[in-house]
C-alpha positions in Angstrom: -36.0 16.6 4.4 -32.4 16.6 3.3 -32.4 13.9 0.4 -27.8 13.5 0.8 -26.1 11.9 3.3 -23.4 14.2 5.8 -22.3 10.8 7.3 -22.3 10.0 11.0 -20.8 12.5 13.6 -19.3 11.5 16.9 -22.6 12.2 18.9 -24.6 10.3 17.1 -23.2 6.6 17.7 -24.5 4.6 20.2 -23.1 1.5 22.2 -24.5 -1.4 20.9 -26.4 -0.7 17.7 -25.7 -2.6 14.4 -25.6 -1.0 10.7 -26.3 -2.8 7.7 -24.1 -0.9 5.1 -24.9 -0.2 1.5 -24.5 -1.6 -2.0 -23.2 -4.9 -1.8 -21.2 -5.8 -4.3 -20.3 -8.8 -6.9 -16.6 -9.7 -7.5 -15.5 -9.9 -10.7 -12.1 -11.1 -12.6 -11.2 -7.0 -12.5 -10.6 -7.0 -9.2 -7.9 -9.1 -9.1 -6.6 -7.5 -12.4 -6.9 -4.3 -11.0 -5.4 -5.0 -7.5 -1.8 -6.5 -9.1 -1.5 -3.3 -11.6 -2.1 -1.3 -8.6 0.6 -3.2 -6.2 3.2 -5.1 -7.4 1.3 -8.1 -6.0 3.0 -11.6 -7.4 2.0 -14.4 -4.3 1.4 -17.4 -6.6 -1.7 -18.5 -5.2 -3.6 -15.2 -5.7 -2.3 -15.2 -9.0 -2.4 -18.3 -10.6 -5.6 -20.5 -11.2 -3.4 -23.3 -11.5 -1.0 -23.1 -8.4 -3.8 -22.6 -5.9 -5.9 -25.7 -7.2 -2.3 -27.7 -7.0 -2.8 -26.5 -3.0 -6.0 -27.6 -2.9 -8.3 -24.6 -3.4 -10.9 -24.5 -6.5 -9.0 -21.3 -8.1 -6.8 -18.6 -7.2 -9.3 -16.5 -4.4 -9.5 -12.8 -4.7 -6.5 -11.0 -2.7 -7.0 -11.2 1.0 -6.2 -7.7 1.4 -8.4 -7.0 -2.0 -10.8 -9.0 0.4 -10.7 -6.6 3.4 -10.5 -3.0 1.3 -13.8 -4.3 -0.4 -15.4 -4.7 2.8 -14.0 -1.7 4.6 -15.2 0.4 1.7 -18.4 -0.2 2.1 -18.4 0.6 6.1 -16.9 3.9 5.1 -20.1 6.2 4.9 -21.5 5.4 8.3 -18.7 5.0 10.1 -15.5 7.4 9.1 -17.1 9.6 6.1 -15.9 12.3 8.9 -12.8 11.2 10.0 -10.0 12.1 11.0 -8.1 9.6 10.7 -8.5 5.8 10.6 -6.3 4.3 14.2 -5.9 0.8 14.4 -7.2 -2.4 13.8 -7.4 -5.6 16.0 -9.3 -9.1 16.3 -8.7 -9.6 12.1 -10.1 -13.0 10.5 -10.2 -14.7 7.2 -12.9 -17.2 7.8 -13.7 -18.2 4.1 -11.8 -17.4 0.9 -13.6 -15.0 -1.7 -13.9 -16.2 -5.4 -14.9 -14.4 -8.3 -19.1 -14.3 -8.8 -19.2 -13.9 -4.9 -21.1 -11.0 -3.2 -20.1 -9.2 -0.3 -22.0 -7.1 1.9 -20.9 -5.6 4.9 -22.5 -5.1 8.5 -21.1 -3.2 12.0 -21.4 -3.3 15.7 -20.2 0.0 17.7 -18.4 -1.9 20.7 -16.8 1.2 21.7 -16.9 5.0 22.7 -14.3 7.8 23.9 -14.7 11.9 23.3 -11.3 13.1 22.8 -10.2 15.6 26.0 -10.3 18.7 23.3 -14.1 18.2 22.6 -13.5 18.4 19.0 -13.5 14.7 18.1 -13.9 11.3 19.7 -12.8 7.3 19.2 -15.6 4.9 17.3 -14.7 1.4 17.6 -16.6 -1.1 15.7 -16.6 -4.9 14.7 -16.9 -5.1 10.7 -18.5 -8.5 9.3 -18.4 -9.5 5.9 -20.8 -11.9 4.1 -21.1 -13.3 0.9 -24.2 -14.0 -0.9 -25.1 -17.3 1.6 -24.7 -15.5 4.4 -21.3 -16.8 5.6 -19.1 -14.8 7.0 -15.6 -14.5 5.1 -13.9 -12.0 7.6 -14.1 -9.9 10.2 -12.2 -7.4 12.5 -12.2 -4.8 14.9 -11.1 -1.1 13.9 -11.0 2.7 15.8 -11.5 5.9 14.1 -11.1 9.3 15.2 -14.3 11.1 14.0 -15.2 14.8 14.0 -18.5 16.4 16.3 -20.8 18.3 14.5 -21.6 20.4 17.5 -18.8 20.8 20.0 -21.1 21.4 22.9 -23.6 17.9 22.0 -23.3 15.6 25.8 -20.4 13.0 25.2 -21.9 9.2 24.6 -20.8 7.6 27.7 -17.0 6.6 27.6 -17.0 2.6 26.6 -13.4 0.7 26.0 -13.5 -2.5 24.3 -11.7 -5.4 25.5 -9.7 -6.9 22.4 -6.7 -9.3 22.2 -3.9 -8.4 22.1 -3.2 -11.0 19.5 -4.9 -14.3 17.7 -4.2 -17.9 19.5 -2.8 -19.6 16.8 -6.5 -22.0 16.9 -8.0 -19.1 16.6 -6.9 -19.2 12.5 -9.6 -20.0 10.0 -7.6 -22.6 7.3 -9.4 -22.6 4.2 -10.8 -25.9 3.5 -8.6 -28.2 1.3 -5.5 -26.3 1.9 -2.8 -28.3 1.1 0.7 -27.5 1.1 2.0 -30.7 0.7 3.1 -31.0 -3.0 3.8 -27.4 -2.8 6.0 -25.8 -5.7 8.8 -23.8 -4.4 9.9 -22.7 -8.0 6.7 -21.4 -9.0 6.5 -19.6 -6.0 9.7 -17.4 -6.3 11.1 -18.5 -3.8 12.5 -21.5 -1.5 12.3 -20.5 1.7 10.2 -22.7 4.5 8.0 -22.1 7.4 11.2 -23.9 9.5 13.9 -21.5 7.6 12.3 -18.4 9.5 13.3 -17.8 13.3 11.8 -16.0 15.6 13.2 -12.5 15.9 14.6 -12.4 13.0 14.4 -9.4 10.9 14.2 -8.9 6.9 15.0 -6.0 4.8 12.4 -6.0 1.6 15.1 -4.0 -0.1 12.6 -2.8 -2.8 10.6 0.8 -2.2 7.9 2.6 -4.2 7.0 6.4 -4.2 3.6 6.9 -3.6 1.5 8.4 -6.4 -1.6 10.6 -6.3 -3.5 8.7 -9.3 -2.7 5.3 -7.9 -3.8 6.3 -4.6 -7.1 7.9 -6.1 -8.1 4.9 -8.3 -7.1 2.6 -5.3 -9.5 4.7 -2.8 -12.5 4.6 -5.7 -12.0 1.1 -6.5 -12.7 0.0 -3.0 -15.5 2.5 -3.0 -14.0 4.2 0.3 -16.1 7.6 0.1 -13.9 9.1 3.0 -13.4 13.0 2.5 -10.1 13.4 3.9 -8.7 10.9 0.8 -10.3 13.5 -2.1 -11.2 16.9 -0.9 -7.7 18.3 0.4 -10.2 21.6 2.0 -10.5 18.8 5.0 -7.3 19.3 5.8 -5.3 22.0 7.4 -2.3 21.7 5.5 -4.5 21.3 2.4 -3.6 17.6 1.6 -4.9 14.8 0.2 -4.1 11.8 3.4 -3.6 8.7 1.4 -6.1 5.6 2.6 -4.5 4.0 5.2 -5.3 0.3 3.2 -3.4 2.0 0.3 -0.1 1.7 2.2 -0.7 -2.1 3.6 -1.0 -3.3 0.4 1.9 -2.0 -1.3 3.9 -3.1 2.5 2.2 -6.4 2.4 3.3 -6.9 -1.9 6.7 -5.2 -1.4 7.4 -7.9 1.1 7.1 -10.6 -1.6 11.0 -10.4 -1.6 11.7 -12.3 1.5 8.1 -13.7 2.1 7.1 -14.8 -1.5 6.0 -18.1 0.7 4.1 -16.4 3.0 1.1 -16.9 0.8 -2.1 -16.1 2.8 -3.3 -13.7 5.6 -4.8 -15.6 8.1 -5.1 -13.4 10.9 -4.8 -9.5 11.7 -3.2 -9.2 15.4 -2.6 -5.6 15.6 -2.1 -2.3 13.3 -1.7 1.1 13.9 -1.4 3.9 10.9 1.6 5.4 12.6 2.0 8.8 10.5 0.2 10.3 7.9 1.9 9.5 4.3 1.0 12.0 1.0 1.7 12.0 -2.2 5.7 12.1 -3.1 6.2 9.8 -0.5 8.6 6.8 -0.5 7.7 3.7 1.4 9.9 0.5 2.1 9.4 -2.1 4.1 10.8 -4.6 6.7 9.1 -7.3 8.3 10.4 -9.2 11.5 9.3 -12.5 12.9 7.1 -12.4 16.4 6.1 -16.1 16.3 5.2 -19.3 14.7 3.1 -22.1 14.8 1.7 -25.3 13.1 -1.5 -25.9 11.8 -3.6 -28.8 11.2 -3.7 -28.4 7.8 -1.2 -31.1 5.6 2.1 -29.2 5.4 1.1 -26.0 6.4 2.7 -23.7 9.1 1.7 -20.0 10.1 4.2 -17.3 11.3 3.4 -13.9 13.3 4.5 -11.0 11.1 5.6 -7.6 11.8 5.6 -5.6 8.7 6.7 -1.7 9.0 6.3 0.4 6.0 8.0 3.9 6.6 9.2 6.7 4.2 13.3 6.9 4.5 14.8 6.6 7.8 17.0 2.9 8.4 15.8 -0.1 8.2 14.4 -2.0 11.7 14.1 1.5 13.0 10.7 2.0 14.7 10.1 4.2 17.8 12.7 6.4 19.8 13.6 6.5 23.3 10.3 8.1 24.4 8.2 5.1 22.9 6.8 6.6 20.5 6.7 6.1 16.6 9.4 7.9 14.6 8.0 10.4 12.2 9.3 8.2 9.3 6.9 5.4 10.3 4.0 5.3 8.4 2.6 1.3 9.6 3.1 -1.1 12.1 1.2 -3.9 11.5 1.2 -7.4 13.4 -0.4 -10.3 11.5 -0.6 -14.2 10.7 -0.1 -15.6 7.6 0.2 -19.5 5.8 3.1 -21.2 4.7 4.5 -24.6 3.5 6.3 -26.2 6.0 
């Protein structure tokens, strides 16, 4: 009996079944140190103890991205250890912040199944849970991966396509209890700039870029535990690269918008993503965000706006997809999401 773990092929999923992933794990103060010398990372509230009990939270949280690699991570060796590629995400939510001491485990549902038309490969989706140590939720999401067959001639599962939104009703956003945005300190933040001072369709140049690097990219990937072969062992690849973790480039698109949307302070919501083109090492990514939408909240003096945030490597800014509707070759992410405020 083979004592190692190959990781799940294609033809092995079923529709339906749950995994309970491995080694849950307990949050400590390095994370967050860790995650801000890895991105330029400076929302207040993630950083300061301070700031986010003067918004009414008990400390700073861990990152909410932090949050979400953590979890993803440990989904990572039974559900894309042979992937391809990781495609998209939908159906994102931050139910409960994450604080230092907490523990997180991770569990998935396979709620969908397609074999490529070459044989080769086929589409896993899955809905991702994560819990903390009382068994409370603190986010979830939907996510599709493009995963190799072991043998190319093993029966297709039968072809399932989930039904996901397109994108979060604004009361389908978690606040975190307490939030409080009332008193809220502009000059701490970096910024004055208000939930009302953004309008729809408007379109921000981050201005700031940063050339991806293979040891930042590798410590990044191991932090978060993600085991996928295609990030370490370049023989996985035909060109004989290392693909950079897809959560590698939000990160550094979601911290380099910080100049423009330092008051954007928390990810509420994930609408939509898709990992457009594959970025290396040597790589250059800036980033633009535009507005898609806004809305209020019933929290005191908070607001929430719909976020486009494109990360691409050269190429001008606000330039997306070509005539043909498809994603120019610059564009590395498209992603679509919700975050808090002060209004």
């Amino acid at each position: 009996m083979a004592k190692t773990n190959p990781g799940r092929f294609f033809e092995e999923y079923r529709m339906g079944e749950v995994i309970d992933h491995a080694v849950p794990r307990t949050v400590s103060g390095g994370e967050r140190a860790l995650y801000h010398a890895l991105y330029p990372a400076r929302h207040a509230l993630y950083s300061s103890d301070d700031f986010a009990r003067s918004v009414g939270l008990p400390g700073a949280p861990l990152d909410d991205l932090a949050a979400f690699h953590l979890v993803f991570g440990k989904t990572v060796p039974d559900v894309s250890l042979n992937a391809v590629a990781n495609l998209g995400y939908a159906e994102g939510r931050w139910l409960k912040p994450v604080y230092q001491g907490d523990t997180l485990r991770a569990s998935s549902e396979v709620i969908g199944l397609k074999q490529n038309s070459n044989g080769k490969s086929g589409v896993v989706w899955v809905r991702t849970r994560g819990t903390n140590q009382r068994g409370e939720t603190v986010l979830e999401y939907c996510r599709w991966v493009m995963v190799r067959k072991k043998d190319h001639d093993a029966p297709a599962p039968e072809t399932v396509l989930p039904e996901l939104k397109e994108v979060l009703a604004p009361e389908d956003l978690v606040i975190p209890e307490g939030l409080d945005f009332t008193n809220y300190d502009f000059t701490l933040a970096g910024e004055p700039h208000r939930w009302g001072d953004y309008a729809i369709g408007e379109r921000i140049d981050h201005v700031d870029g940063v050339t991806i690097e293979e040891a930042e990219h590798m410590l990044a990937t191991r932090l978060w535990q993600n085991t996928a072969k295609v990030h370490f062992d370049a023989t996985h690849r035909e060109d004989g690269k290392r693909l950079i973790y897809g959560g590698h480039v939000i990160s550094l698109a979601r911290a380099l918008s910080f100049n423009g949307l330092a008051n954007a302070q928390m990810i509420a919501g994930l609408n939509g993503g898709a990992h457009a083109n594959p970025c290396f090492a040597g790589d250059t990514v800036k980033v633009w965000s535009e507005v898609l939408d806004c809305a209020e909240t019933p929290a005191p003096g908070v607001g929430a706006l719909r976020l486009r945030l494109v990360a691409a490597k050269g190429g001008a800014p606000f330039a997306l997809k070509g005539e043909d509707g498809r994603y120019l070759p610059e564009v590395l992410l498209d992603l679509d999401y919700w975050a808090l405020i002060p209004r």
